[in-house]
MARZADO-529355 format. One record per residue (C-alpha): x, y, z. Coordinates in steps of 0.2 Angstrom, whole numbers, plus 5000, padded with zeros to 4 digits. Example, Ala and Ser with C-alpha at 12.3 -4.5 7.8 and 13.67 -1.06 7.14 Angstrom:
506249785039;506849955036;
END
This chain:
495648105475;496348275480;498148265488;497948325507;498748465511;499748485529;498448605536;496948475531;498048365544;498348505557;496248505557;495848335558;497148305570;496248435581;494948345581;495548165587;495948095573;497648055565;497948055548;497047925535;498047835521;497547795506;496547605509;496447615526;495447505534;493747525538;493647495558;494747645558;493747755550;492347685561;493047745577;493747905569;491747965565;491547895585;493048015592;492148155581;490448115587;491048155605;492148305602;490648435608;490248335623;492248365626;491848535623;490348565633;491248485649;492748585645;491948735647;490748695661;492448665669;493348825664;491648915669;491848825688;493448875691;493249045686;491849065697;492848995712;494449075707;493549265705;494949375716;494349435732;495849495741;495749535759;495749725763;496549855776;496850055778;497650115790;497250305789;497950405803;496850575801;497350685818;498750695826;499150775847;500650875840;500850855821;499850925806;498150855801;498450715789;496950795775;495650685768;496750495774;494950405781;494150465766;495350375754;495550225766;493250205766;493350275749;494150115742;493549985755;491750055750;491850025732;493049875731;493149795747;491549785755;492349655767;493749745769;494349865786;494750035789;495650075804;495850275806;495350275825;496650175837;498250205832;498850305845;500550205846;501650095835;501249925842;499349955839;499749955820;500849835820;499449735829;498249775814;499249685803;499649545814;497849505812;497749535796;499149385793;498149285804;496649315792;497549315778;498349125783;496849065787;496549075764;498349085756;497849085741;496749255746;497649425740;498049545752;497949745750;498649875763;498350045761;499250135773;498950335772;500050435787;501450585790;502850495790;504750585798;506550545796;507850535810;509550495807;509150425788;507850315795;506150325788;504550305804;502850315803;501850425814;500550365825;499250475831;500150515848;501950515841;502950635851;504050745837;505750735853;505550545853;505850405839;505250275851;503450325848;503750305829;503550165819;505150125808;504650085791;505749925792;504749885804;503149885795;503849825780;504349665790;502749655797;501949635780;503249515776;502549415787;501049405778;500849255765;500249255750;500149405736;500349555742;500149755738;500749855750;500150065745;501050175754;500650345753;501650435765;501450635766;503150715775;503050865787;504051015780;504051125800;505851145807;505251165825;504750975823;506250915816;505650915797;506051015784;505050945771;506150875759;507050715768;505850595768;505650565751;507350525746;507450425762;505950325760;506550275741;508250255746;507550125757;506450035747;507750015734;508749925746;507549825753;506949755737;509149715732;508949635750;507649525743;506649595758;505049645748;504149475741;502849595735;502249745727;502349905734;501750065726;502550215735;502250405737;502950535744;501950715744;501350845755;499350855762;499150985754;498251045738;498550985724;499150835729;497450815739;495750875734;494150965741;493250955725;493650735725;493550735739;495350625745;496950595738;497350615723;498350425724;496750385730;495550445717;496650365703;496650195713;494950205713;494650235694;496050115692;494949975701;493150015692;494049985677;495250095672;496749995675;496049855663;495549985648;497350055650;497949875652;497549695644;495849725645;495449555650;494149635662;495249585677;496149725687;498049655688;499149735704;500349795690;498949865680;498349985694;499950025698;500350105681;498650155678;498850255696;500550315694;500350405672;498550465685;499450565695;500850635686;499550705671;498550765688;499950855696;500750925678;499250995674;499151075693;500951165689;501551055704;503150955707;502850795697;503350685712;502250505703;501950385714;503650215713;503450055712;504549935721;504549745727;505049585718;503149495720;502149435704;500949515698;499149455703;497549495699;496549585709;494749585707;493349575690;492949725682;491249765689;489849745674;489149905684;490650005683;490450145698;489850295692;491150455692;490650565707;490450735700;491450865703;490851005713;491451165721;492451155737;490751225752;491251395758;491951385774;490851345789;489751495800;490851475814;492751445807;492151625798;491651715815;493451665821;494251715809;493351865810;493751885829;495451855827;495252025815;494652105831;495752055841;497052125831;496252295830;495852315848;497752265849;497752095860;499452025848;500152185860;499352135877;499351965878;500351915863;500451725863;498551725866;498451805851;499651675844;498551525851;496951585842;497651615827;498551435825;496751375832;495951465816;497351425802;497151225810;495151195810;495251285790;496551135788;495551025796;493851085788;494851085771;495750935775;493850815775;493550835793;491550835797;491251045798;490151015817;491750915824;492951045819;491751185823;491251115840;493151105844;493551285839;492151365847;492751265862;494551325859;494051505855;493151535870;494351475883;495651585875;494451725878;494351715898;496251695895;496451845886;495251935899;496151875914;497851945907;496952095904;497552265913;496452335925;496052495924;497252645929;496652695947;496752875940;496053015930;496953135919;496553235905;498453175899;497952995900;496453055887;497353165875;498853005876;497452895869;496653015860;494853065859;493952995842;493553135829;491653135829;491653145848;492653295848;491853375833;490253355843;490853405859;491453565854;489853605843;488853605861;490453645872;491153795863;489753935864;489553895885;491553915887;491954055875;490954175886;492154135900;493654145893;493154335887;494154475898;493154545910;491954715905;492454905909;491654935923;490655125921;491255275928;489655275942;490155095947;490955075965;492755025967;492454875975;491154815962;491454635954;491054635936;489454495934;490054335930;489354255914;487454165917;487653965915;486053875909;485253785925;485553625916;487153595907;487153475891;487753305895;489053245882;490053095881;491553055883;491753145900;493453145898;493253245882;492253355890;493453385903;495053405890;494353525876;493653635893;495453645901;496153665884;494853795882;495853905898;497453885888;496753945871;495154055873;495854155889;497254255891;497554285910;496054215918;495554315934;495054195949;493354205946;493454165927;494453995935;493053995947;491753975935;492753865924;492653755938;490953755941;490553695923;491253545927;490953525941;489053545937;489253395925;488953215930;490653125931;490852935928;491352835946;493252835949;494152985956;494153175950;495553215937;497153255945;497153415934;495253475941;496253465960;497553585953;496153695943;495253705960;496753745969;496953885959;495153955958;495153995979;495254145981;495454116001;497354065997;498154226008;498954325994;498054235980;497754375971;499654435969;499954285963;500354305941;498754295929;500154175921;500154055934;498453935931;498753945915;500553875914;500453775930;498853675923;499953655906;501153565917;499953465926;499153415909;501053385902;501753275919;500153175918;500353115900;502153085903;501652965920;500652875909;501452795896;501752635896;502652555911;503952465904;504652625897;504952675916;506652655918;507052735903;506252915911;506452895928;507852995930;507053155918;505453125923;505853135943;506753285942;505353365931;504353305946;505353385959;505353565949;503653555949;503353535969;504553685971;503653805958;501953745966;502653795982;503453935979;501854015976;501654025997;503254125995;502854305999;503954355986;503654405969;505154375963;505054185969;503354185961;503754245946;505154115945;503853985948;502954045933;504554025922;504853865930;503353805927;503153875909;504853765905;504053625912;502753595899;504153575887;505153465898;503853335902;503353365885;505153295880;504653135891;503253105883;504153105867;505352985870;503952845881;502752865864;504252845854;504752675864;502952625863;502852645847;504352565842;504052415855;502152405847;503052395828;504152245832;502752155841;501652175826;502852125817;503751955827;501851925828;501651885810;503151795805;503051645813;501451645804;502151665787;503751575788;503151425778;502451505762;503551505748;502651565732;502551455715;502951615703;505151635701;504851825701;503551835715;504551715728;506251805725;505251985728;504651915744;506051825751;507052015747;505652095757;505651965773;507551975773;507252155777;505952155787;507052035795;508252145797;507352325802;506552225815;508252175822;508752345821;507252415832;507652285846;509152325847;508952515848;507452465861;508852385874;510052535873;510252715877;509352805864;508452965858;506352985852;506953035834;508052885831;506652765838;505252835830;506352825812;506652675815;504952625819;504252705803;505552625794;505252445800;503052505799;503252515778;504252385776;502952285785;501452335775;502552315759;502952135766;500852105769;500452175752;501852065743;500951905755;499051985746;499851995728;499551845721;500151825702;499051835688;499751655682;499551575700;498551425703;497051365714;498451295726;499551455727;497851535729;497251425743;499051435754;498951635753;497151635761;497851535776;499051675779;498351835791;498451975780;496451955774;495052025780;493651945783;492552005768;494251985756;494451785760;492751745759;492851825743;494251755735;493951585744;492351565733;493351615719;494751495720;493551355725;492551375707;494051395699;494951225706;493351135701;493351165684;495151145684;494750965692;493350915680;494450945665;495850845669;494850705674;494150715658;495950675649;496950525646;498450535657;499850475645;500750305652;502250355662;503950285660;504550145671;506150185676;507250245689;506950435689;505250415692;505650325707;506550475714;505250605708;505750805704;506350855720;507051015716;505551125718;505251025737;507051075741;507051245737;505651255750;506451155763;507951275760;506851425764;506051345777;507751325787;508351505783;506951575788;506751475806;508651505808;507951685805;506751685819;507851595830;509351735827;508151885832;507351795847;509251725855;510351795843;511151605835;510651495822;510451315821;511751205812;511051085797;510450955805;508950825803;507550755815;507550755835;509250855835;508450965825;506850955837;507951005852;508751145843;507351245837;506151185850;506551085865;508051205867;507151355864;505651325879;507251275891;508051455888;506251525890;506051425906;507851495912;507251645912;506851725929;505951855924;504251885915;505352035905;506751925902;505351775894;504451895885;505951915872;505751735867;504051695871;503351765854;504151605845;503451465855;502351385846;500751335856;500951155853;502651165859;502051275876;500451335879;499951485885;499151425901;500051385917;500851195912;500551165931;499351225948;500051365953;501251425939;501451605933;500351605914;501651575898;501151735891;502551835902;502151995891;500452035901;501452005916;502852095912;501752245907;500752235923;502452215935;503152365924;501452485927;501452425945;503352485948;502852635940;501052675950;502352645967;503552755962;502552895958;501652875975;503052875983;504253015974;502953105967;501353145976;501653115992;503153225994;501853335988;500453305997;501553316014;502153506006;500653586004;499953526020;501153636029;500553776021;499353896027;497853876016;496353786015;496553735998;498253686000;497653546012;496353506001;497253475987;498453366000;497053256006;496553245986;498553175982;498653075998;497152985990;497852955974;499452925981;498452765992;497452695976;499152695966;499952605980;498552475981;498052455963;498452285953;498652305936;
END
């Protein structure tokens, strides 16, 4: 016989039997072919056992997402309830997604309270939380925000020791997601770069404290592209979780075909750093922390999910385009200058429903609300409209201007019936009697109606000045018939018609030894005076004085025409010819202010808008932070040059100046670099520097190109990420840099509204200081002119627009203080203008002269009864 090896023992001892010796007796060997005959039944109960237990022990852990989407006074948290229903879906059909109630601390802290009740009620059931929220710092304490968190008080937060005790509380396994997105906005206290450091600072020491039986997976990152997606449709944690769970986790893993807690969390974290390196974004990968086991979490389904496929972000919806579009009309017809914090709310109601539709919010829920939004704020721009001057003037139309194609086709019809009149009169023949009038020129029965009448009006006065040398009385005369014989619009004649007429009456005693110079150089003046009275109001204290005593020359030379002296009257011509010039000089100076006042409200009105953008390219963000600091600057300059004793050349340089530097600062915010991303790409077309046509353009652009960017990454193998502690802390740098020029650039603001900056500080101090602080000094204020140098900076969710209570005076002070400013300015020149005048001529003599009184006294009431 064959000596027995070792291993001959080692089998037959595996099969319940020892080891035989050499004459062994029988009976053994008996029972030993017994023990063998039973070994399948063993077998066979063995693994009906091991089958049963796996059956009952299948992992079916208990599931909750607490998903806080909108928020009163935060940013939109994007695409949080798709993440939370995306996974409970999927993986948890029993599971609960909470994105509605949780308006305050306690009601979250109430969600989990149950969820421990649940969860007691099966120990050995697993538990997953999925919290997705904005989260803040204050003092180096991490909160969570609740949907009605008030940025000025922690109490309405909820600390994250707080929750972090409350799942404590819970028994059992445990794996606690937190993906917490910070909120990078000075005014509300955040910068954008303290929360992560905190929230892993914190965590580490829970977890030393032995105050985290369990597993927590933490990220830190903005909601914003890339870090979530339009074309997957959530987060990107999310999306990995989810292909962690359908089987990812367990490829990349044991492969078991059981989904382990620590499985998914590496399989989530190498997800999302390969997903953000190939983006070109900070690779911020998600931590893991927590001194609980690992557990398993549920069977890789035998029908593994299907990969949804990657499409195209949809083009932004009909009605978020039409308001984008009239916000573009609002800044053509130049509301930003007439009610400038309207102008502000609609634009932050525009850039907040394209967050909110790009953010996963239904497109009808974010539509309804901003069509809602956007109307409201057009009967609030109406009712801070100006009405209408009480007054017409051919100044007031040559200050606005009369648009090229109507002129061009006004004089086309106009010119061949005026020229006629201005030609000097013919030679009378030798047969002709002394006291023979020369025929005056034959007007057509029905004169050609063309629109604008005030056009009409201009280029015919004009027409005195350029087409006629002296006119004679009767040329005036007939001038005045013309158009008089036109169809003017309701309203009042225009002031200079009253003077044109005045002049034309050749029942004034001594008319005719008055100078051929006079109507024309006295209607230049009145043309002149009127432009200067109607520039904008609150330049009226600035040409008071020059514009008063232009006013009282006037009256004289008008009046020294009843003088019978010719050397008075000829005075009165030179007086009057002087005039032009002077109230020429007036008008100068008010456009200049108007223009300069119209430059730095362009351009405070898009900086607040732009603050935030930093770009991704080195070269492109250093050429832009050059070009704000200067606009910066220039704007700093006009303002102050605006507050002090000053000339029109100096305001009007400075106003260009601070103009170029403003379209070179718009065209740097439209240059996007050739190497920029889909997420460079998509925070440029927030800004409002596009047109209409350009965003939906290069919106449809950016979308495709982030879709094929998304499929082919989800196409790769992440590679495994390390494990160690400065993955925990994440690259930081880049989120720093952008805090850093958040700050400056808020400080910025801050110093050209009230002239101080705001020391470093963090959370609710911060709040109060560019905020809270800020609305109190507004509110100080006495007068609409006094608010309307700050009120450009309140932000509409800090101060709304609207009275705050029955009663009040709107928050948009600059339509006030334009209409208290034109009002001054309609009193004054009732008063120290034309009734002066009107009162003077009525003394005199003539029946024109007290025509032309009644006429002023007229225009003296409406201006002293109109409401701008």
């Amino acid at each position: 016989m064959a000596a027995r090896s070792p291993l001959d023992d080692w089998k037959h001892q595996a099969a319940g039997a020892r080891p035989t010796r050499p004459g062994a007796p029988a009976k053994s060997k008996r029972r030993s072919r017994l023990l063998f005959a039973l070994i399948p039944l063993l077998l066979a109960g063995g693994t009906a056992l091991g089958l049963l237990f796996y059956i009952r022990s299948k992992p079916e852990p208990q599931f909750l997402s607490l998903s806080v989407v909108e928020y009163d006074k935060w940013p939109n948290n994007a695409f949080a309830e798709q993440d939370g229903k995306g996974l409970r879906d999927e993986f948890f059909p029993n599971g609960k997604v909470v994105s509605q109630g949780q308006e305050r601390a306690d009601m979250i802290l109430g969600e989990l309270a149950a969820l421990g009740d649940r969860a007691g009620k099966n120990p050995s059931q697993a538990v997953v939380i999925h919290v997705c929220a904005l989260a803040a710092v204050d003092r180096g304490e991490v909160a969570i925000l609740p949907a009605k968190a008030d940025p000025g008080n922690p109490g309405t937060w909820l600390p994250l020791g707080q929750l972090l005790d409350a799942v404590g509380k819970i028994g059992g396994h445990r794996l606690l997601i937190l993906d917490l997105r910070p909120v990078g906005e000075p005014r509300l206290g955040q910068a954008g770069d303290e929360l992560a450091p905190e929230l892993h600072a914190q965590l580490s020491k829970a977890e030393k404290a032995d105050r985290l039986p369990y597993i927590v997976v933490a990220q830190c990152v903005p909601a914003e592209y890339p870090y979530v997606s339009p074309e997957l449709r959530r987060g990107v944690l999310a999306e990995y979780l989810r292909r962690g769970l359908a089987g990812g986790a367990d490829q990349a893993g044991n492969g078991d075909g059981q989904v382990s807690a620590e499985e998914l969390v590496a399989f989530a974290r190498s997800g999302v750093a390969h997903w953000l390196a190939r983006h070109q974004a900070p690779a911020v990968a998600p931590a893991r922390y927590g001194r609980g086991g690992d557990f398993e979490l549920l069977s890789v389904p035998k029908n593994r999910p299907p990969d949804e496929p990657i499409d195209e972000a949809p083009a932004d919806p009909p009605k978020i385009v039409e308001q984008w579009k009239t916000l573009d009309g609002w800044q053509s017809r130049g509301v930003l200058h007439q009610a400038p914090r309207t102008f502000r709310q609609l634009s932050e109601a525009v850039v907040r429903a394209d967050r909110l539709w790009t953010g996963g919010l239904p497109a009808d829920l974010v539509e309804g609300k901003l069509v809602k939004e956007a109307s409201e704020l057009e009967t609030q721009r109406q009712s801070l409209a100006l009405n209408e001057y009480p007054l017409a003037s051919v100044g007031r139309v040559r200050r606005v201007g009369i648009p090229k194609d109507k002129e061009a086709e006004i004089k086309k019809v106009w010119l061949p019936l005026i020229e006629p009149l201005g030609r000097p009169p013919a030679k009378k023949p030798d047969d002709a009697k002394k006291d023979e009038a020369p025929k005056p020129v034959q007007l057509p029965e029905k004169l050609p109606e063309t629109t604008p009448y005030d056009g009409t009006v201009s280029i015919t006065l004009q027409a005195i000045d350029d087409l006629t040398k002296d006119p004679t009385i009767d040329q005036l005369r007939q001038y005045a018939d013309l158009l008089h014989g036109l169809k003017p619009p309701p309203g009042p004649s225009h002031q200079e018609l009253l003077v044109l007429d005045f002049f034309a009456d050749s029942q004034i005693r001594y008319r005719d030894l008055w100078p051929a110079e006079s109507p024309r150089v006295a209607l230049r003046a009145a043309i002149e005076s009127w432009a200067a009275a109607t520039t904008d109001g609150r330049v009226f204290k600035r040409i008071e004085k020059p514009l008063g005593e232009a006013n009282a020359d006037f009256r004289t030379a008008l009046l020294e025409f009843f003088v019978p002296n010719e050397d008075v009257r000829a005075r009165s011509v030179q007086s009057l010819r002087e005039l032009a010039n002077r109230y020429r000089r007036v008008t100068e100076f008010g456009r200049a202010f108007e223009k300069a006042a119209g430059e730095w409200e362009e351009t405070v009105a898009l900086l607040p808008l732009v603050a935030g953008f930093v770009p991704e390219n080195a070269t492109a963000r250093r050429d832009l932070d050059d070009s704000w600091a200067a606009l910066v600057t220039k704007a700093a300059a006009v303002r102050d040059e605006l507050d002090r004793e000053t000339d029109a050349a100096t305001l009007d340089r400075l106003a260009e100046d601070l103009k170029a530097q403003r379209k070179q600062f718009r065209g740097l915010l439209k240059a996007v670099p050739a190497d920029a991303t889909p997420a460079e790409w998509r925070a440029r077309l927030r800004l409002p520097v596009w047109s209409p046509d350009e965003r939906a353009q290069r919106t449809a652009e950016t979308n495709k190109a982030a879709a094929e960017l998304a499929d082919r990454v989800m196409r790769e193998t992440p590679p495994r990420s390390a494990d160690d502690a400065g993955a925990r802390s994440g690259d930081q740098r880049r989120f720093a840099e952008v805090a850093t020029q958040r700050v400056k650039r808020a400080n910025d603001l801050l110093n050209l509204a009230v002239g101080e900056a705001v020391a470093a500080k963090s959370g609710v101090e911060w709040r109060r200081a560019f905020a809270d602080r800020f609305v109190e000094r507004y509110r100080s204020e006495t007068t609409p002119a006094g608010r309307a140098r700050f009120a450009w900076l309140l932000h509409p969710g800090d101060l709304p627009a609207l009275p705050d209570r029955p009663g009040a005076p709107p928050n948009d002070p600059g339509a006030q203080a334009r209409r208290d400013a034109e009002r001054a300015f309609a009193r004054w020149l009732a008063s120290d203008h034309l009734e002066p005048l009107a009162k003077s001529l009525s003394d005199q003599p003539a029946d024109a002269a007290k025509a032309l009184a009644q006429e002023l006294r007229k225009a003296a009431q409406r201006l002293n009864t109109w409401e701008p």
